[in-house]
Phi, psi and omega in degrees: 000137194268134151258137171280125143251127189223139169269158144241158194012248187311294195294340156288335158297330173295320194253348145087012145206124161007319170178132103315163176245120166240167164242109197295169198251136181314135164092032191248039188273357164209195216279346170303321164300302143352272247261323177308292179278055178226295220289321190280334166279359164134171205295337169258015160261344159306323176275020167260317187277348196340301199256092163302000000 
């Protein structure tokens, strides 16, 4: 199942786009889970996620 995800301001300047389509990874239930594996996808969602 596909998720929508859309950035703002900052953290969309940062990850260089506006919103994607994923397929979130099983064991994936809060918004602390999301932000763990968003960060974990590469250098500029770690500096975008840093300070939740």
């Amino acid at each position: 199942m596909s998720t929508k995800l859309i950035y703002f301001a900052w953290v969309r300047e940062r990850i260089g786009k506006p919103e994607e389509d994923v397929e979130l990874p099983a064991g994936i239930e809060t918004v602390a889970d999301l932000l763990r594996w968003l960060r974990s996808r590469g250098e500029e969602y770690e500096n975008a996620l840093q300070y939740p």
